[in-house]
C-alpha positions as CSV (number, residue, x, y, z in Angstrom):
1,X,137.4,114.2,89.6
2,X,134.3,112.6,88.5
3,X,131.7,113.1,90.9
4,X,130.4,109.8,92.6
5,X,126.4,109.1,91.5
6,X,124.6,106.6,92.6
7,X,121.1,106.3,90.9
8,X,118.6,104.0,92.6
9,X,116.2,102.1,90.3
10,X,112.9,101.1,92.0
11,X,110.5,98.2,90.9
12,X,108.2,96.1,91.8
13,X,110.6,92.9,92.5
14,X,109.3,89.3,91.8
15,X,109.8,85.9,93.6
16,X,113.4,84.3,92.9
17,X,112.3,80.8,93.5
18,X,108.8,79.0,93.6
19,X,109.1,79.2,97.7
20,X,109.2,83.2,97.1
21,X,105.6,83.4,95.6
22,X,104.1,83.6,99.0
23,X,106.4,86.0,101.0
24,X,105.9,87.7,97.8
25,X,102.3,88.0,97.8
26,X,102.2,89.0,101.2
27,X,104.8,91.9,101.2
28,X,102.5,93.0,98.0
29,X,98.6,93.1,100.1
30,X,100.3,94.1,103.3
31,X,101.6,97.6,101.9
32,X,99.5,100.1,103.4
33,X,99.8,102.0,99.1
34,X,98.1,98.8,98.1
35,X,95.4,97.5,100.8
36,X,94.2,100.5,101.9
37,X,91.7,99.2,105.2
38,X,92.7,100.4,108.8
39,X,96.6,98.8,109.8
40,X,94.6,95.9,112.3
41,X,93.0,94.7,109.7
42,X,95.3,94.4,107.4
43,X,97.6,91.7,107.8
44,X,94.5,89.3,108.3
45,X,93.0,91.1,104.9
46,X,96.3,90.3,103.3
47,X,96.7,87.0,103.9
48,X,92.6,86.3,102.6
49,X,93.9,88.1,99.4
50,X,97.3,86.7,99.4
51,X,96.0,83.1,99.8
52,X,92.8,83.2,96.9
53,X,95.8,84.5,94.5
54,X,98.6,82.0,95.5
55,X,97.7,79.2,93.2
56,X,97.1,81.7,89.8
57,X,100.1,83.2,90.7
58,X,102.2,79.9,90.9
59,X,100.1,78.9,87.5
60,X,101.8,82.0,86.0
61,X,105.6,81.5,87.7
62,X,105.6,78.1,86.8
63,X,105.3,79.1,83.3
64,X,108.5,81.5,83.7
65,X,109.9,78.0,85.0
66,X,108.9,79.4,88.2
67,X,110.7,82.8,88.7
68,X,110.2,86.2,87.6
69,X,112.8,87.6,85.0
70,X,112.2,91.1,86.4
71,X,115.7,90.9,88.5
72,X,117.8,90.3,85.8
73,X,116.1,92.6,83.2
74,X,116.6,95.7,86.0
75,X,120.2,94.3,86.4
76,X,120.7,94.9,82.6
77,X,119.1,97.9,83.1
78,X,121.1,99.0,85.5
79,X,124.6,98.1,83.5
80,X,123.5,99.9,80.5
81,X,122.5,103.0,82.3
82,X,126.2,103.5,84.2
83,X,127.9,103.1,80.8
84,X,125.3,105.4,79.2
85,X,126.5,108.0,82.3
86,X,129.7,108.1,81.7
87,X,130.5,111.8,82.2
88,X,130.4,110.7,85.8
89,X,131.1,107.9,88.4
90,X,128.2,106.2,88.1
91,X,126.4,103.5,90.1
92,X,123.5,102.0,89.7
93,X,121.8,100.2,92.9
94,X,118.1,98.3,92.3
95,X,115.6,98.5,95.1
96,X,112.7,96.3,95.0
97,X,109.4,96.7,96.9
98,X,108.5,93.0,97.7
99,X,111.2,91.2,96.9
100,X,115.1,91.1,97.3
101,X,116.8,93.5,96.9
102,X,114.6,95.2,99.2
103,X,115.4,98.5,99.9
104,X,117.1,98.1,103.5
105,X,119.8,96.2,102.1
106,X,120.2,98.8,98.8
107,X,120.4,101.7,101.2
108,X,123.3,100.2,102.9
109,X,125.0,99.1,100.1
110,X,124.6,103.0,98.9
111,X,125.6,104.4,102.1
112,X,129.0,101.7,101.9
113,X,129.6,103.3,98.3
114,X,129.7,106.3,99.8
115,X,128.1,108.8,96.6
116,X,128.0,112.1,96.6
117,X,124.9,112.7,94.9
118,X,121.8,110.1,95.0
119,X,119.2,109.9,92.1
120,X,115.9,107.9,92.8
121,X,115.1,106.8,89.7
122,X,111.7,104.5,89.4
123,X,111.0,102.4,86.7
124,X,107.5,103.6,86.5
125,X,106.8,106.0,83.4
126,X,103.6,107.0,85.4
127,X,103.7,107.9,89.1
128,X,100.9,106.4,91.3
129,X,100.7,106.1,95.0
130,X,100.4,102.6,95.3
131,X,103.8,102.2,93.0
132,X,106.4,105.3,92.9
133,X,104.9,106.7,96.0
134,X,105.4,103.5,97.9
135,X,108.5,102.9,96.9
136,X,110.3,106.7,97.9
137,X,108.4,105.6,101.4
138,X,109.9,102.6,102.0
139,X,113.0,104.0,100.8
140,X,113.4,106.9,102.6
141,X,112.4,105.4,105.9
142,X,115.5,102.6,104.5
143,X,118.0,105.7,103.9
144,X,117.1,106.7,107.9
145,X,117.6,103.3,109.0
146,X,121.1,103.1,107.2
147,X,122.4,106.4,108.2
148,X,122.8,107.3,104.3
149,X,123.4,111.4,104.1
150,X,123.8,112.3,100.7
151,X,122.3,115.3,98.2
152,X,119.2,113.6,96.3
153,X,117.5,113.8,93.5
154,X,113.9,112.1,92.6
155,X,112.6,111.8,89.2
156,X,109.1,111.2,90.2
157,X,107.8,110.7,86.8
158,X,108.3,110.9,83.2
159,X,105.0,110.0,80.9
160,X,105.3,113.0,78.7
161,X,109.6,112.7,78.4
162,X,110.4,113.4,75.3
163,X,113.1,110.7,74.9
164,X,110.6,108.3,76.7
165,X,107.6,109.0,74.5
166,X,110.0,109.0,71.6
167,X,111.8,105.5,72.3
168,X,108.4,104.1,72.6
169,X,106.9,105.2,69.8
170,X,109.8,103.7,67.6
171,X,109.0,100.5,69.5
172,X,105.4,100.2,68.4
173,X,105.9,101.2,64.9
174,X,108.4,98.8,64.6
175,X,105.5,96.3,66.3
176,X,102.9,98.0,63.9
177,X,104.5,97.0,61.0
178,X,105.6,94.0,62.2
179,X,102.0,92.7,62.0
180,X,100.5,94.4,59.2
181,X,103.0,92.8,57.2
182,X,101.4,89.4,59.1
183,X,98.1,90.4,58.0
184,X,95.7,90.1,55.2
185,X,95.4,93.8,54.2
186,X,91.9,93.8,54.4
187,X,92.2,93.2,58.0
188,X,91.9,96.3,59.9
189,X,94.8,96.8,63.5
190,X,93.5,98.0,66.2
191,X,95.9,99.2,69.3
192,X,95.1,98.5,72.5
193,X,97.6,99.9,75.1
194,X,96.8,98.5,78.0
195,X,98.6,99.3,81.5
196,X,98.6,98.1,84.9
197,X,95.1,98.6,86.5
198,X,94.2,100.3,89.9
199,X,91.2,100.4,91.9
200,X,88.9,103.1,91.3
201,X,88.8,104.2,94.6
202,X,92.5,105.1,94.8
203,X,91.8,107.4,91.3
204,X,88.7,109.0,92.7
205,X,91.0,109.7,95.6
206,X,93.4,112.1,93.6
207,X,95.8,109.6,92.1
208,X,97.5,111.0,89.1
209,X,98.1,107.3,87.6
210,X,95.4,106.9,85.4
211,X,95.3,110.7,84.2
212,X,99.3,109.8,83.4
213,X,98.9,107.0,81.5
214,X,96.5,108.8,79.3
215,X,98.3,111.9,78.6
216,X,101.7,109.4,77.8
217,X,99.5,107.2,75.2
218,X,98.2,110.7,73.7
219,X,102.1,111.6,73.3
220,X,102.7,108.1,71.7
221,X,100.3,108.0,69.1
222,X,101.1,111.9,68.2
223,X,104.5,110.4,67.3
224,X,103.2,107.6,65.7
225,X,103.3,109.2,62.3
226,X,99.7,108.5,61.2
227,X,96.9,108.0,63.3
228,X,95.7,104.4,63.8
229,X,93.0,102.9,65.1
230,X,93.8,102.9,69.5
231,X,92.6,102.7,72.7
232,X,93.3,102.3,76.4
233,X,92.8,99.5,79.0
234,X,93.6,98.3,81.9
235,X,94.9,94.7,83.1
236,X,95.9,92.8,86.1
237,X,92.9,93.5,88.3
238,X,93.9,92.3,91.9
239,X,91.0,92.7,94.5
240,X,87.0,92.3,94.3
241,X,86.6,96.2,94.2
242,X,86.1,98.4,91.4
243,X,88.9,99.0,88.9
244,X,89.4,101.6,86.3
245,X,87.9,100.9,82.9
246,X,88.2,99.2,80.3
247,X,89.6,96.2,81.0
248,X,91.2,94.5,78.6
249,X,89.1,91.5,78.6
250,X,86.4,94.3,77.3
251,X,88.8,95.8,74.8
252,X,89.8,92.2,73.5
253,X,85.7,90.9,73.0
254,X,85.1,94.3,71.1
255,X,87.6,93.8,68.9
256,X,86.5,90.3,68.1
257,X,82.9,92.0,67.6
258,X,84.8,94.3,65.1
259,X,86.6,92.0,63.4
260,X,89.7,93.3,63.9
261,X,93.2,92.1,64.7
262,X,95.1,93.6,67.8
263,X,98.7,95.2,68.8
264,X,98.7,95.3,72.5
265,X,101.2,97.3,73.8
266,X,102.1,97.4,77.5
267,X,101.8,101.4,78.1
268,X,103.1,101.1,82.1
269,X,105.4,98.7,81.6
270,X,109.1,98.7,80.7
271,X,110.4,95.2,81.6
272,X,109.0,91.7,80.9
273,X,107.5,90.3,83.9
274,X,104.5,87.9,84.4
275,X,102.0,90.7,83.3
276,X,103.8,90.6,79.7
277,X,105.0,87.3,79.2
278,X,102.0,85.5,81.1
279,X,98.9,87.8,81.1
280,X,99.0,89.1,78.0
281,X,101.7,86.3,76.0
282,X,99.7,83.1,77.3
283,X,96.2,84.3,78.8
284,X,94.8,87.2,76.5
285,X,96.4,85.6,73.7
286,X,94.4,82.3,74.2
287,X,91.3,84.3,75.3
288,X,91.5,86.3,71.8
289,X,91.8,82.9,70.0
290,X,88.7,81.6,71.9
291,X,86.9,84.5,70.5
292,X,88.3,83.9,66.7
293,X,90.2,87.7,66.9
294,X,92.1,87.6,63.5
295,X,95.4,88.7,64.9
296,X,96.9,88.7,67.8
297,X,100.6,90.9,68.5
298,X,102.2,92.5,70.9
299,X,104.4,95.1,71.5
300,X,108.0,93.6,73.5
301,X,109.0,96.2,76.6
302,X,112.3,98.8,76.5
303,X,114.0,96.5,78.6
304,X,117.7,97.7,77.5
305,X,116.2,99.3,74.3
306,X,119.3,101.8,73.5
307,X,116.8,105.1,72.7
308,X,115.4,103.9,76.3
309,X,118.7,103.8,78.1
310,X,119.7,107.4,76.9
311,X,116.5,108.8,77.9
312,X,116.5,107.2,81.4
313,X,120.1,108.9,81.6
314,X,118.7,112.0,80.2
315,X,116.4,112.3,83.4
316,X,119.4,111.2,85.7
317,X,121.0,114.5,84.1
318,X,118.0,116.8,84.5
319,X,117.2,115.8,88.2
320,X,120.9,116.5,89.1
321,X,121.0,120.1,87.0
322,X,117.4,121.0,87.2
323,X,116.6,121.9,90.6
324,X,113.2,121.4,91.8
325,X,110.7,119.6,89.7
326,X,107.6,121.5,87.9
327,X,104.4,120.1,88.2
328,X,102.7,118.2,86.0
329,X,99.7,117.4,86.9
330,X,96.4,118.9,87.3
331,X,95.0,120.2,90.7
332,X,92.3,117.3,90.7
333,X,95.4,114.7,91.3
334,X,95.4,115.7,94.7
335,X,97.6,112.5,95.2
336,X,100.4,114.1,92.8
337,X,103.9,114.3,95.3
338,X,105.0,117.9,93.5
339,X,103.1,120.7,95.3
340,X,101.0,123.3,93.1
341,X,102.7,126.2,92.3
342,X,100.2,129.4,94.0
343,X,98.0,131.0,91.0
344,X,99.8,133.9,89.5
């Protein structure tokens, strides 16, 4: 018999309804990954943040005709992932961090299924803290709760996958050529890959994130074929602190400095949500026009991209076969979940 395997996939999770936004929001600042301020000041911290970022954020939903797509995309997903495994009984369960399905409710619904093997599979190419690291927290504290025993597995990361890098860099040469043939030739492309940003506190703190997302767009652009003209950025800045650098707001006025026309392609991200399909469709798109940038593309996410499918099931395979997990990152990402291996 086919061995019963259930994988888990965590994400973010996104308001179902325009009445969601604020529970939303809340769930989001009040995660000890995200705010990081003593637990009794918190929730009155959260709520400050939560409430200066309700109105943008029903700006953005309302433009998604008030709901994030993010559900059904991981739903997809998660259907083209158990057919890809099909050298086993496979089921794929979706946890969310701040919105249904939460992960108390997927745990039972695992523990009902009754596997006998779990995978924790996030949807984040790029582990951070404040993403994959509070997600396996909320989840394993879920798992207790429900009473789920069962052998697991945990892909922790995967920016330097071969089949990830691989399935991405198909995607943006398809994007690449998409608008050169848009373009006047004379007109020189610039890509910015621009991920998720994170206050610079929690990187100086050891998180691997940012050291990630670098070493994945290095990986890319090796596959690329040629070597174009690239950089990195960051978007989505949340709080009044210090976030990494650039932003994308930088990245964008440079360009229009230069002359030249853009690609951005969202690095961290591998469904639409309001960060694609708001942030950079709608808001760095019209800020780029204000500043008379000659070209404006982007690069659509994986979503059920086939190549990204098989690679996702590829790393269901390896944590199941594999054993423990290498590290990968360097001893300066004190933040990094897999412990150093003792020098030689």
């Amino acid at each position: 018999m086919r061995p019963r395997v259930a994988v888990v996939l965590f994400n973010l999770g996104g308001p179902d309804r325009p009445e969601a936004i604020w529970p939303f929001l809340l769930n989001l600042f009040n995660d000890p990954a995200i705010l990081r301020v003593p637990f009794f000041i918190r929730p009155l911290l959260a709520r400050r943040i939560a409430s200066a970022r309700l109105e943008p954020a029903r700006a953005s939903y309302a433009v998604l005709g008030g709901r994030s797509p993010l559900l059904g995309l991981t739903r997809e997903q998660a259907a083209a992932l158990e057919t890809e495994l099909s050298e086993v009984e496979a089921r794929c369960f979706i946890a969310m961090r701040y919105w249904h399905p939460l992960s108390d409710a997927t745990a039972k619904a695992v523990r009902d299924w009754a596997p006998d093997e779990v995978v924790l599979l996030p949807l984040y190419p790029q582990y951070s803290s404040t993403t994959t690291g509070s997600s396996l927290t909320a989840w394993r504290a879920a798992a207790a709760r429900a009473g789920l025993i069962a052998a697991t597995s945990v892909v922790c990361c995967y920016p330097l996958d071969a089949g990830y890098i691989a399935a991405t860099a198909i995607l943006v040469r398809q994007a690449w050529q998409k608008a050169r043939a848009a373009l006047d030739p004379r007109i020189p492309l610039r890509i910015l890959f621009s991920a998720h940003g994170l206050p610079q506190p929690i990187v100086d703190a050891g998180d691997p994130y940012q050291w990630q997302i670098e070493r994945t767009v290095a990986g890319v652009v090796e596959s690329f074929g040629q070597q174009p003209d690239w950089t990195i950025c960051y978007q989505s800045r949340a709080t009044p602190q210090r976030w990494i650098e650039p932003s994308i707001e930088d990245e964008i006025e440079r360009a229009a400095k230069d002359n030249v026309a853009i690609l951005v392609v969202p690095i961290a991200f591998v469904s639409e949500h309001s960060e694609t399909l708001v942030e950079l469709d709608v808001d760095y798109r019209a800020l780029a026009d204000r500043l008379g940038i000659p070209g404006y593309f982007r690069m659509p996410t994986q979503n059920s991209d086939a190549a990204f499918i098989a690679a996702l099931a590829g790393l269901v395979r390896r944590a199941r076969n594999s054993g423990p997990r290498r590290r990968l990152c360097p001893s300066v990402c004190r933040l990094c979940p897999t412990v150093l291996e003792p020098a030689a």
